[in-house]
Jmol script that loads the backbone (N, CA, C; Angstrom):
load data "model"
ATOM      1  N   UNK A   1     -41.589   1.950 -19.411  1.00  0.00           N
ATOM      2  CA  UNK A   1     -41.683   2.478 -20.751  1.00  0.00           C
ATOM      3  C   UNK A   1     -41.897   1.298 -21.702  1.00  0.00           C
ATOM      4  N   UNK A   2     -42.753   1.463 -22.472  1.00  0.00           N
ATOM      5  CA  UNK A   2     -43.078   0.280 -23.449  1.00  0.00           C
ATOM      6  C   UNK A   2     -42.352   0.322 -24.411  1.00  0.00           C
ATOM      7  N   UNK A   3     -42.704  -0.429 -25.546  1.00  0.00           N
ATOM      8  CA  UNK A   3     -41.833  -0.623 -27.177  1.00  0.00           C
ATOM      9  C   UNK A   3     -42.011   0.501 -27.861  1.00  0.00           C
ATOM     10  N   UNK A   4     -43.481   1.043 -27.630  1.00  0.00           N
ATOM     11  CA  UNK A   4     -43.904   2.255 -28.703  1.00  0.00           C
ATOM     12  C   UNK A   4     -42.911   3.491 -28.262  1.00  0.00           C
ATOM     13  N   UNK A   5     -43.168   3.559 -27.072  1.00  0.00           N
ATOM     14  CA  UNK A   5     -42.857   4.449 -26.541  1.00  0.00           C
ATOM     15  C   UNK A   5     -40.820   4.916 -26.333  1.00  0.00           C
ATOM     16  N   UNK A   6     -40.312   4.081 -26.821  1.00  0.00           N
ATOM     17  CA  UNK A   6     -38.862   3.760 -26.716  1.00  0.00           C
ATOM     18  C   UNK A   6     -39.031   4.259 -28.171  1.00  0.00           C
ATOM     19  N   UNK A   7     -39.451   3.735 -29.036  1.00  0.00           N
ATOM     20  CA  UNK A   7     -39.490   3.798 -30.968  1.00  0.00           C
ATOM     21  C   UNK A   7     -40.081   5.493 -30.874  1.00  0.00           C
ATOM     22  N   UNK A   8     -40.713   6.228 -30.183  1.00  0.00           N
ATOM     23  CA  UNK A   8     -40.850   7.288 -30.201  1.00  0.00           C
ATOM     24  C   UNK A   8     -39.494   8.186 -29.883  1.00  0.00           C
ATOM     25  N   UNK A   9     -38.955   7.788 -28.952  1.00  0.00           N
ATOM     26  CA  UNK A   9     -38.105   8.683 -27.711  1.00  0.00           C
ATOM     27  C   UNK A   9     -36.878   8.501 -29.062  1.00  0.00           C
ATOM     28  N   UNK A  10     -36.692   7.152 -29.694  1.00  0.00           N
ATOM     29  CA  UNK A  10     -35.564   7.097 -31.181  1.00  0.00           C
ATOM     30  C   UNK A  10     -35.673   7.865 -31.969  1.00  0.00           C
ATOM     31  N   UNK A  11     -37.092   7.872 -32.068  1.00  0.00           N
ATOM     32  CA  UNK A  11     -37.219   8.849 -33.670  1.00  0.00           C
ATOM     33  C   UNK A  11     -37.356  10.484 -33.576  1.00  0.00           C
ATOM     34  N   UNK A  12     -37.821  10.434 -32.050  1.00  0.00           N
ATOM     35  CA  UNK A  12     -37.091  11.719 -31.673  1.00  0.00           C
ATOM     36  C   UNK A  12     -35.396  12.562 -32.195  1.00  0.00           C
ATOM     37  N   UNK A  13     -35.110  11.167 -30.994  1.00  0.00           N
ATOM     38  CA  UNK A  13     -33.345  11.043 -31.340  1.00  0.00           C
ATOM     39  C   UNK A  13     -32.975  11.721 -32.918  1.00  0.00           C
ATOM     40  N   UNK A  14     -33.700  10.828 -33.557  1.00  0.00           N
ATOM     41  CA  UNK A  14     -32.678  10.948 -35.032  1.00  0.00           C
ATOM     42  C   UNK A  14     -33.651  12.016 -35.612  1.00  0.00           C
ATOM     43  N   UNK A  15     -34.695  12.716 -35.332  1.00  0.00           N
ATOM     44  CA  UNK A  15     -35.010  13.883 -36.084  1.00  0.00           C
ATOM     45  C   UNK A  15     -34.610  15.070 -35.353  1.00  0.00           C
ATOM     46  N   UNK A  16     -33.737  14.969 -34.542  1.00  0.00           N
ATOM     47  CA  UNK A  16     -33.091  16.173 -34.123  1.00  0.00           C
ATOM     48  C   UNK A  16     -31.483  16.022 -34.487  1.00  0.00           C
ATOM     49  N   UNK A  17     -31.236  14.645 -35.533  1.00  0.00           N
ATOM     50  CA  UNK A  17     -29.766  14.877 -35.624  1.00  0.00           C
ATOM     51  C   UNK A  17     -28.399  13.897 -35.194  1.00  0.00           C
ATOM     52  N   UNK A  18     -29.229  13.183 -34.644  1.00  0.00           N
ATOM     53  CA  UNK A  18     -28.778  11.928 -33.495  1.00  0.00           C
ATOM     54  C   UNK A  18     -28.776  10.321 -34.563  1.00  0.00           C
ATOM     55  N   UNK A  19     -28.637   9.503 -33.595  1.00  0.00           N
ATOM     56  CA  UNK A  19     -28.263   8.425 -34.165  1.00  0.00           C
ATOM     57  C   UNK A  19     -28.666   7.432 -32.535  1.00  0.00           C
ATOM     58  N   UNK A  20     -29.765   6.606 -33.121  1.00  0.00           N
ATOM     59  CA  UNK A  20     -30.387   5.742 -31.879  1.00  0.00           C
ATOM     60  C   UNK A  20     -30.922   4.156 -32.525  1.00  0.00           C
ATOM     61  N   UNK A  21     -31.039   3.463 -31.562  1.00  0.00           N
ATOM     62  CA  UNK A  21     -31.643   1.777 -31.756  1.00  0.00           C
ATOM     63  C   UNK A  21     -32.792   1.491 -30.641  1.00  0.00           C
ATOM     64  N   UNK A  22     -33.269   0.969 -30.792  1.00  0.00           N
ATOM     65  CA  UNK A  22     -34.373   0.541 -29.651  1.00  0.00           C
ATOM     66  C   UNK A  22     -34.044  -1.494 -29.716  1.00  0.00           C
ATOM     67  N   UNK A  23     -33.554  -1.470 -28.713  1.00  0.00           N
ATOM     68  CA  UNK A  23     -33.794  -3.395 -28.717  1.00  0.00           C
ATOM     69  C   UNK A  23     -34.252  -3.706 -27.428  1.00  0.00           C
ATOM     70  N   UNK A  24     -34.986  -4.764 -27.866  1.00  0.00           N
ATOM     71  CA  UNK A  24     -36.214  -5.681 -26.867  1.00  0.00           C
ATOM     72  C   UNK A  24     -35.596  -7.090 -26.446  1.00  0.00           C
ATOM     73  N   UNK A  25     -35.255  -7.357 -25.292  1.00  0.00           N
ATOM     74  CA  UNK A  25     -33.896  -8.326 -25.117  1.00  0.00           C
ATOM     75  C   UNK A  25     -34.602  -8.858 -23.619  1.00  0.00           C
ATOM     76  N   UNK A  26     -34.634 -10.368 -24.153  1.00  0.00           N
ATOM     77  CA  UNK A  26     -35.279 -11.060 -22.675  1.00  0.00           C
ATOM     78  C   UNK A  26     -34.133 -11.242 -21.920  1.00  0.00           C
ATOM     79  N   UNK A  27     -33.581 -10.341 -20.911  1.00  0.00           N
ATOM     80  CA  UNK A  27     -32.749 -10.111 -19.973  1.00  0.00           C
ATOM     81  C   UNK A  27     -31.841 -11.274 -19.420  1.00  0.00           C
ATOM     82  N   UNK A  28     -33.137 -12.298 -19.486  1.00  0.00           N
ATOM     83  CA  UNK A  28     -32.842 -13.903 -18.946  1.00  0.00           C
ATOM     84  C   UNK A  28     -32.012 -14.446 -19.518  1.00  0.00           C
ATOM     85  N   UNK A  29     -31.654 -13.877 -20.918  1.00  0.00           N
ATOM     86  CA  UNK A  29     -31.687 -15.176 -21.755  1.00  0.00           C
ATOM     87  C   UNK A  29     -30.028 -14.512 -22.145  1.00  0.00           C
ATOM     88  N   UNK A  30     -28.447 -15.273 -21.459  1.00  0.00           N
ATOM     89  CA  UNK A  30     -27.720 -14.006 -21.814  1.00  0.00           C
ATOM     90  C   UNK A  30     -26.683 -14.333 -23.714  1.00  0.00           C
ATOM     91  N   UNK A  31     -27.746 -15.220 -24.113  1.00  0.00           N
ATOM     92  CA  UNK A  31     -26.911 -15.522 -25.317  1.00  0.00           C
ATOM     93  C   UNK A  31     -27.767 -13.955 -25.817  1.00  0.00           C
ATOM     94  N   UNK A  32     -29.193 -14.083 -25.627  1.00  0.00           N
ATOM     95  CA  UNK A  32     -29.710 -12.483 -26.557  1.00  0.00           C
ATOM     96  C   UNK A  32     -28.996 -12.009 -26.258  1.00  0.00           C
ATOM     97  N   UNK A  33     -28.765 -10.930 -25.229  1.00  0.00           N
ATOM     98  CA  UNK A  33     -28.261 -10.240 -24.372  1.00  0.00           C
ATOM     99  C   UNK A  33     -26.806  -9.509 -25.376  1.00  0.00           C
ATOM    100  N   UNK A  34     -26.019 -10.822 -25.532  1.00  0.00           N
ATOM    101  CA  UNK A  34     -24.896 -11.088 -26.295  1.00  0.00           C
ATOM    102  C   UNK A  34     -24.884 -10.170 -27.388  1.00  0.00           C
ATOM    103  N   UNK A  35     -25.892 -11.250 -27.748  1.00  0.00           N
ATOM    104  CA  UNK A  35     -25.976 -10.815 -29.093  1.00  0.00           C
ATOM    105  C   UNK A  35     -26.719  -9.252 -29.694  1.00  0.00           C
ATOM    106  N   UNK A  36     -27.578  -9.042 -28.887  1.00  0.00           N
ATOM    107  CA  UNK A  36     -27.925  -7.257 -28.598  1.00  0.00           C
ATOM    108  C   UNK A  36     -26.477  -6.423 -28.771  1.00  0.00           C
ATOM    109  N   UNK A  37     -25.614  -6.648 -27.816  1.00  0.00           N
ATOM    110  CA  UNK A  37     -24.496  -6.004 -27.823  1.00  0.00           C
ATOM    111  C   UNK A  37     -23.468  -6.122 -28.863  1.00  0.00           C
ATOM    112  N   UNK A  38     -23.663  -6.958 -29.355  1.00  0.00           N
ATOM    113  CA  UNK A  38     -22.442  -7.509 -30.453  1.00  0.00           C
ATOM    114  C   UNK A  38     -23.172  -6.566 -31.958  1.00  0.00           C
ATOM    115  N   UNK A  39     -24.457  -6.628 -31.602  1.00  0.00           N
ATOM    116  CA  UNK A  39     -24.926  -6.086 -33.033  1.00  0.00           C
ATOM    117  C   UNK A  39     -24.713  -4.782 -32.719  1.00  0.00           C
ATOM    118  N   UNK A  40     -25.116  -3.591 -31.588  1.00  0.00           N
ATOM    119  CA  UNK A  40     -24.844  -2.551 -31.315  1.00  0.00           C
ATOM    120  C   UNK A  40     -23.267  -2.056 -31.694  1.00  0.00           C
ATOM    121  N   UNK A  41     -22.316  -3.329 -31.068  1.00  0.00           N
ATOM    122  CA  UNK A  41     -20.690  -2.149 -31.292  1.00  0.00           C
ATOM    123  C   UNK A  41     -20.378  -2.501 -32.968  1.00  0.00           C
ATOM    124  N   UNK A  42     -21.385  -3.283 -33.801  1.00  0.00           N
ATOM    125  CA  UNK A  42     -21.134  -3.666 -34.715  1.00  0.00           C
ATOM    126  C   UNK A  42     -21.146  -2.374 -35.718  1.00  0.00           C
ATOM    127  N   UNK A  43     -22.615  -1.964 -35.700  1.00  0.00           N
ATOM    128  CA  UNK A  43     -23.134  -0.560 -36.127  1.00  0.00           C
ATOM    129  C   UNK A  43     -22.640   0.860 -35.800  1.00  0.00           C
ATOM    130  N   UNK A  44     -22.224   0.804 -34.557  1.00  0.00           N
ATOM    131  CA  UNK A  44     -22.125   2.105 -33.689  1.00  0.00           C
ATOM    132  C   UNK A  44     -20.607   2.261 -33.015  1.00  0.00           C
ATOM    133  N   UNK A  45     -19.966   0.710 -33.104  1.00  0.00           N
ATOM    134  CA  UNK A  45     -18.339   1.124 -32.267  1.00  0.00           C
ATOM    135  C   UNK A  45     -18.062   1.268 -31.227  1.00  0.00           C
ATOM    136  N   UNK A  46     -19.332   1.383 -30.455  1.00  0.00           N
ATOM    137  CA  UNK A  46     -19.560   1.752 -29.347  1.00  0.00           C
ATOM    138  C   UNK A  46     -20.814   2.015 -28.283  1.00  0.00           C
ATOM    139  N   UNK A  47     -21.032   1.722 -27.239  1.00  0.00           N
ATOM    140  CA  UNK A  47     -22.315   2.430 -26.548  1.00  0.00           C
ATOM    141  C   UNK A  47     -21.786   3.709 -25.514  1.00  0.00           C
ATOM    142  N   UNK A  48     -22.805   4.558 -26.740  1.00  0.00           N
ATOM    143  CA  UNK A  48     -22.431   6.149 -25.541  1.00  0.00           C
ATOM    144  C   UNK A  48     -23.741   6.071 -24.352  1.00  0.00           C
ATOM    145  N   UNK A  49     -24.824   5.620 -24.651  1.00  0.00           N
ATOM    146  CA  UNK A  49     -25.838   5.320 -23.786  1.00  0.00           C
ATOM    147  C   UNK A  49     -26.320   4.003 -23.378  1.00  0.00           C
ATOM    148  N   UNK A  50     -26.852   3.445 -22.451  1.00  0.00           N
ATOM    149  CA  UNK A  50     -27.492   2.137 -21.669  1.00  0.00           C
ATOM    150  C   UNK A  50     -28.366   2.536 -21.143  1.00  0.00           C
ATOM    151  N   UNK A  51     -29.754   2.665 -21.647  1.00  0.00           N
ATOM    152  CA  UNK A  51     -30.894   2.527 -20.645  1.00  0.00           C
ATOM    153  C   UNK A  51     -31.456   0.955 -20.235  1.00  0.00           C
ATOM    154  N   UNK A  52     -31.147   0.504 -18.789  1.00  0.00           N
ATOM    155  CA  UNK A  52     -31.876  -0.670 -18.819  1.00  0.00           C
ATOM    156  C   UNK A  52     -33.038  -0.398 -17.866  1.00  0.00           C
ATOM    157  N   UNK A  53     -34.616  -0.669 -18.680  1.00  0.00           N
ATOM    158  CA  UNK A  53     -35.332  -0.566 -17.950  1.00  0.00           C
ATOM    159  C   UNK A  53     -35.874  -2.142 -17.939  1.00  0.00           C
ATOM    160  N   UNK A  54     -35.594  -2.592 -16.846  1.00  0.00           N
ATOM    161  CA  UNK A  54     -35.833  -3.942 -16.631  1.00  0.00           C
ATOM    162  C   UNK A  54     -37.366  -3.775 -15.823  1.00  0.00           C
ATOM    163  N   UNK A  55     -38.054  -4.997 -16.176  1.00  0.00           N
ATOM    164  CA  UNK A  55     -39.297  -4.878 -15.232  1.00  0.00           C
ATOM    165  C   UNK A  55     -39.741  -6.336 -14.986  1.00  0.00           C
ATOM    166  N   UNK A  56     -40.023  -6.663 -13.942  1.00  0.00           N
ATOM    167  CA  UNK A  56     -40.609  -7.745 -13.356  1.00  0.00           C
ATOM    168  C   UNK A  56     -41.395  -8.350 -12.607  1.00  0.00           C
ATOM    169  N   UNK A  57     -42.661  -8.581 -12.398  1.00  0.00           N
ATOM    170  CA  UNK A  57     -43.610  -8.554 -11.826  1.00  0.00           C
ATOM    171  C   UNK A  57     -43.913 -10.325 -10.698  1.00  0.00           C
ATOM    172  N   UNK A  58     -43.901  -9.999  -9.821  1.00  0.00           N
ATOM    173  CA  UNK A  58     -44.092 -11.158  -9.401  1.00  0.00           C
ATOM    174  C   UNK A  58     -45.599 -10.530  -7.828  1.00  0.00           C
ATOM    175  N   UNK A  59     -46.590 -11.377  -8.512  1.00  0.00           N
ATOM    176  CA  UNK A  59     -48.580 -10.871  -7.939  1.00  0.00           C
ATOM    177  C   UNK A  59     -47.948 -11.537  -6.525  1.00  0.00           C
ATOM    178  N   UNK A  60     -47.083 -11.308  -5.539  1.00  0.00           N
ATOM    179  CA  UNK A  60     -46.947 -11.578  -4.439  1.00  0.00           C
ATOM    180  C   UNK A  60     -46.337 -10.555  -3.430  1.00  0.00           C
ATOM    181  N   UNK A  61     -46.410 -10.095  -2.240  1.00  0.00           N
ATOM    182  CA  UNK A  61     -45.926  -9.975  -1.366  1.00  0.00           C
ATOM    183  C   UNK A  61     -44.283 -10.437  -0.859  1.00  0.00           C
ATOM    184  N   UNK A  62     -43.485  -9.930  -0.801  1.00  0.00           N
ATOM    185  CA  UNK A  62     -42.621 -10.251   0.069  1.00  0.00           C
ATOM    186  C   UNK A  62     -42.307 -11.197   0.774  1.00  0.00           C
ATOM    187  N   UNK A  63     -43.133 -11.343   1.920  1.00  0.00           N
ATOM    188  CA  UNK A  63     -43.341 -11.839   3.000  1.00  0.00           C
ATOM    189  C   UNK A  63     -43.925 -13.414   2.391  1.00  0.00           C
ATOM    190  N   UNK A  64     -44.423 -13.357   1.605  1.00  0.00           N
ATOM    191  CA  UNK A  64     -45.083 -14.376   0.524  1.00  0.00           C
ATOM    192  C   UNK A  64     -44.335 -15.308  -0.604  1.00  0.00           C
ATOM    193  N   UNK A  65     -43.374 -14.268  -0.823  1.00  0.00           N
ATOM    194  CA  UNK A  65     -42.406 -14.632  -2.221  1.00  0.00           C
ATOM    195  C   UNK A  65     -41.827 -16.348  -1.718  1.00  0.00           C
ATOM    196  N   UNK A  66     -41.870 -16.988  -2.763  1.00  0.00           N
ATOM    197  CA  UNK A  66     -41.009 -18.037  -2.577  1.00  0.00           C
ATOM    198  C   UNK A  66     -39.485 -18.047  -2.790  1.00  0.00           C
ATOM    199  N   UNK A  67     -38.526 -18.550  -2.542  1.00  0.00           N
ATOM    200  CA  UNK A  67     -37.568 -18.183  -2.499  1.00  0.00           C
ATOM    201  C   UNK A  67     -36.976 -18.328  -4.234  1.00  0.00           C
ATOM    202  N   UNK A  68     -37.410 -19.151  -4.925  1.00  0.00           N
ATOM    203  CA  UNK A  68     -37.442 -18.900  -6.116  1.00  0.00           C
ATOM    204  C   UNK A  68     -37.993 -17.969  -7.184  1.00  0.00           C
ATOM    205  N   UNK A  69     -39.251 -17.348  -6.657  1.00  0.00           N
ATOM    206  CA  UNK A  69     -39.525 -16.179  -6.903  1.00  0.00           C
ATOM    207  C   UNK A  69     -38.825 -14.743  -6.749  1.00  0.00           C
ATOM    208  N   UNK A  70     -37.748 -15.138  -5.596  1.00  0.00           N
ATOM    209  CA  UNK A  70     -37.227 -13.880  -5.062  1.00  0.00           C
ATOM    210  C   UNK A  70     -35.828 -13.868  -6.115  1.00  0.00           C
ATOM    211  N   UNK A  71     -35.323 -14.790  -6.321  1.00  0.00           N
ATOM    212  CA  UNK A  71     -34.199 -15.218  -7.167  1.00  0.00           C
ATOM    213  C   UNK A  71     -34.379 -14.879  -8.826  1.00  0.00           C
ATOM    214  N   UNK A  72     -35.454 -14.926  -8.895  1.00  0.00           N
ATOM    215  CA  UNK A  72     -35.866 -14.572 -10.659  1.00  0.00           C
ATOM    216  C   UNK A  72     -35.721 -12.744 -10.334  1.00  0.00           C
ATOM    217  N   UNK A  73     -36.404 -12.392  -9.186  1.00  0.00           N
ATOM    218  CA  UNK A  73     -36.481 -10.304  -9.023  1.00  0.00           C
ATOM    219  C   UNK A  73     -34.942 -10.243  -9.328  1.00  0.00           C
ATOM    220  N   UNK A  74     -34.274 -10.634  -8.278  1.00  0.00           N
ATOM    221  CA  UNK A  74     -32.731 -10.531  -8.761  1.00  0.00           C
ATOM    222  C   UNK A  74     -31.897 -10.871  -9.338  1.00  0.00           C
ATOM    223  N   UNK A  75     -32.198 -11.882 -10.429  1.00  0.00           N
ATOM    224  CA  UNK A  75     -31.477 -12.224 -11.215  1.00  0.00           C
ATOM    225  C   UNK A  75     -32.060 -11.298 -12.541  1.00  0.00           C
ATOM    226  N   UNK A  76     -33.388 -11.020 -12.637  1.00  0.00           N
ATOM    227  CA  UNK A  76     -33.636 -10.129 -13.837  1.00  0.00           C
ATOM    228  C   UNK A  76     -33.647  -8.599 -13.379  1.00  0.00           C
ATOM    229  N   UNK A  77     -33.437  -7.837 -12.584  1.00  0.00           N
ATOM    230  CA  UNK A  77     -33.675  -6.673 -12.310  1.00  0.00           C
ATOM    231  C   UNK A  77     -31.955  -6.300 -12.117  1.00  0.00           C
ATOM    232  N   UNK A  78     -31.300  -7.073 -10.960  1.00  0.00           N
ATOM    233  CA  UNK A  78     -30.011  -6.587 -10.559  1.00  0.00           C
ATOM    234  C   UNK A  78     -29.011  -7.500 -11.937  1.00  0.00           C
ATOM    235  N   UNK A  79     -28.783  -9.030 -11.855  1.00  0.00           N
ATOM    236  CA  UNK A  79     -27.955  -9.059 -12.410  1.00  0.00           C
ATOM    237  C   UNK A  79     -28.085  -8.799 -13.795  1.00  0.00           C
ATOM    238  N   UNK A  80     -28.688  -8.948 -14.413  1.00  0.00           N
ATOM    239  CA  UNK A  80     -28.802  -8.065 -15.512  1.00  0.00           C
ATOM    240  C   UNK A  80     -28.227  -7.134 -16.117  1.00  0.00           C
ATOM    241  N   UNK A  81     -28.188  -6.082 -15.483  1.00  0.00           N
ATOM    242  CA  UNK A  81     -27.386  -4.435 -14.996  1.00  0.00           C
ATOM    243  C   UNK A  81     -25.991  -4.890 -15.170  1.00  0.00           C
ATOM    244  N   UNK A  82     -25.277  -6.071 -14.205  1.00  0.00           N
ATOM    245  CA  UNK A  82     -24.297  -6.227 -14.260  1.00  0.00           C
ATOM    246  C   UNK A  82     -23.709  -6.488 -15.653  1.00  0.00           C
ATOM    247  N   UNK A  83     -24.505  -7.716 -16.006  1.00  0.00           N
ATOM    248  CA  UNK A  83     -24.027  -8.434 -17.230  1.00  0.00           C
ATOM    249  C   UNK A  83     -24.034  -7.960 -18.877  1.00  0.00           C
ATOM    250  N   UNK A  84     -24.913  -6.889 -18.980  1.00  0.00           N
ATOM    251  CA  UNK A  84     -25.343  -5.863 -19.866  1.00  0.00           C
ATOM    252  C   UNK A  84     -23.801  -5.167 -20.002  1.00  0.00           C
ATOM    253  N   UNK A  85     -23.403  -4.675 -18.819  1.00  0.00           N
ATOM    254  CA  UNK A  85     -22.591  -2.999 -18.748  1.00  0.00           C
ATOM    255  C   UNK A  85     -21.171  -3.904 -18.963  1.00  0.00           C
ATOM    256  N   UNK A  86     -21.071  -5.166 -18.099  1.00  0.00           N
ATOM    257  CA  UNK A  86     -19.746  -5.787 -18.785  1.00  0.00           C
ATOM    258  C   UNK A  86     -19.095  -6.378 -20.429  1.00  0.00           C
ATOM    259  N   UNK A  87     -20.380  -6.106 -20.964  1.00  0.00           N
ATOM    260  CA  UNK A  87     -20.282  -6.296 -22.484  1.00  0.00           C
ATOM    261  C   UNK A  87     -19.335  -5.201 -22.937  1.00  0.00           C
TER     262      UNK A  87
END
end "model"
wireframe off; spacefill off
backbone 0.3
color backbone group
């Protein structure tokens, strides 16, 4: 799901009554991350929802991946997830 498409699915949200944010957060990076969350319970008190759609592309094969390549899939796809939901 892209940016537009998240800013749609919000403004959905709040023209039926709701109350939503859309943030764009380089997964990697966990001071953003932080700070995503800190501004969210700032506004809201709370998260009733977490969508993380993480995405990561690496133009290789498996069988191909370097082992540092394989370490970036799981450090941005899985731990991520972790470090997000422990906020």
């Amino acid at each position: 799901m892209n940016l537009i498409e998240v800013e749609k699915t919000v403004n959905e949200i709040k023209n039926n009554g709701g109350v939503g944010k859309a943030y764009e957060v380089d997964v990697t990076d966990r001071k953003q991350e932080g700070e995503a969350v800190e501004d969210v319970l700032e506004e809201f008190s709370k998260i009733d929802i977490l969508v993380n759609n993480t995405v990561i592309t690496m133009d290789s094969i498996l069988i191909k991946m370097t082992e540092e390549q394989w370490d970036r899939v799981i450090d941005v796809i899985l731990k991520e997830c972790l470090t997000v939901v422990r906020y």
